[in-house]
N, C-alpha and C positions, 0 to 999 in steps of 0.2 A: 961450247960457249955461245957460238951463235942459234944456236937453236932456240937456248936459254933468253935471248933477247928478244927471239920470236913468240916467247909466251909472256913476256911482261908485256906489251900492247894490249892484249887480251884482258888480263887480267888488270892490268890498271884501270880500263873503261868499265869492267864490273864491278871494282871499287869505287869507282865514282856515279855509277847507276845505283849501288848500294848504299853511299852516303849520300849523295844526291836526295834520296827519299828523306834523309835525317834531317832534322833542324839544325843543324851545326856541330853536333858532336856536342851539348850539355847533355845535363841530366832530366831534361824534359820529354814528355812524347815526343812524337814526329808528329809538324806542322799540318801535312802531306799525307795523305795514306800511300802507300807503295803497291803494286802491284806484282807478282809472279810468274813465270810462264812455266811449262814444262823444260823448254831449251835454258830460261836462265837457272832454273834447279839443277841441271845435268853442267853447266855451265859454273855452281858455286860448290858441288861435290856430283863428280863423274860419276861415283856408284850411285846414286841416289836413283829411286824410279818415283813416279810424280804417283802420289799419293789417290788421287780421285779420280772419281770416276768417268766413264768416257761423255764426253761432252762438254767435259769442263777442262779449258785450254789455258783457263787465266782467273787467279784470285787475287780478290784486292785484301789489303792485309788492314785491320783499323784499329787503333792502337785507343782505346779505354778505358775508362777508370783508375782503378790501382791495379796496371800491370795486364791488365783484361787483354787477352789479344782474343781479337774475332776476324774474320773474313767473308767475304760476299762473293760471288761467283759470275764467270761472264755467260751463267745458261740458262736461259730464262724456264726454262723447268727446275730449279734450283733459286729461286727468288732472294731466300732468308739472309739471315746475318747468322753465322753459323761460329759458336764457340771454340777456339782453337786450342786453349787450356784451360787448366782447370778452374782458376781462378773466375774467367768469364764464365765459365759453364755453372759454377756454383751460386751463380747470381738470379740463372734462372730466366732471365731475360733475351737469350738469345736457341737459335734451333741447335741439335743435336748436328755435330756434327760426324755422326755415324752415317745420316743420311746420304754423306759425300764420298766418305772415305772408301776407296777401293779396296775388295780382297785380295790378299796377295795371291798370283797364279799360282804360285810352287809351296807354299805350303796353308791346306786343308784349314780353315778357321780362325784364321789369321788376317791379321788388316798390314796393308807396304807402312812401311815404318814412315811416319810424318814428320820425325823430328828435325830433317832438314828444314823442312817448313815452318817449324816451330823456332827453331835456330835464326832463321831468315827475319820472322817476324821481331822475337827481341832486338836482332842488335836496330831492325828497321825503326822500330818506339823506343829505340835507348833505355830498353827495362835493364 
């Protein structure tokens, strides 16, 4: 049981780094664009591995249109506004973002699965 009290510190500060980005919990965007790190990804699911490429330590997440999620990168060789679903990517308006996304090491032709990142980003824009 004590140990169990040891992880809710933790984890309540990344529920309030997490809603903190949110405008209050309605049904609107985020006021706020939110940020990511590789530590808060491993930090909101432990198996997860950070999805891009090396050089990129921190993406910002920007929540819109309808539902559009995109992100921007802290690498200056990586400039764009890069599509993070489908929805933005169908707009056409923002870069591919294949150009970011790392290959997975362990298996041949395959990209690290993004969807924690994609996960991050809805509840961050209250889609």
């Amino acid at each position: 049981m004590k140990r169990a009290r040891h992880l809710l510190l933790p984890l309540a500060l990344l529920a309030a780094l997490v809603l903190g980005a949110c405008d209050g919990g309605d049904d609107s965007n985020a006021d706020e664009d939110s940020f990511l790190t590789p530590d808060m990804l491993t930090a909101i699911d432990s198996s997860a591995q950070w999805p891009f490429i090396d050089g990129i330590n921190k993406v910002t997440i920007h929540c819109a249109g309808s539902n559009e999620l995109t992100i921007t990168t802290d690498d200056s060789d990586y400039p764009g506004e890069y599509a993070l679903n489908g929805l933005a990517r169908q707009t056409g308006q923002y870069d591919d973002i294949m150009d970011i996304w790392a290959d997975d090491p362990d298996m041949a032709g395959l990209k690290i699965n993004i969807e924690p990142v994609t996960d991050f980003a809805l509840s961050a824009c209250n889609y």
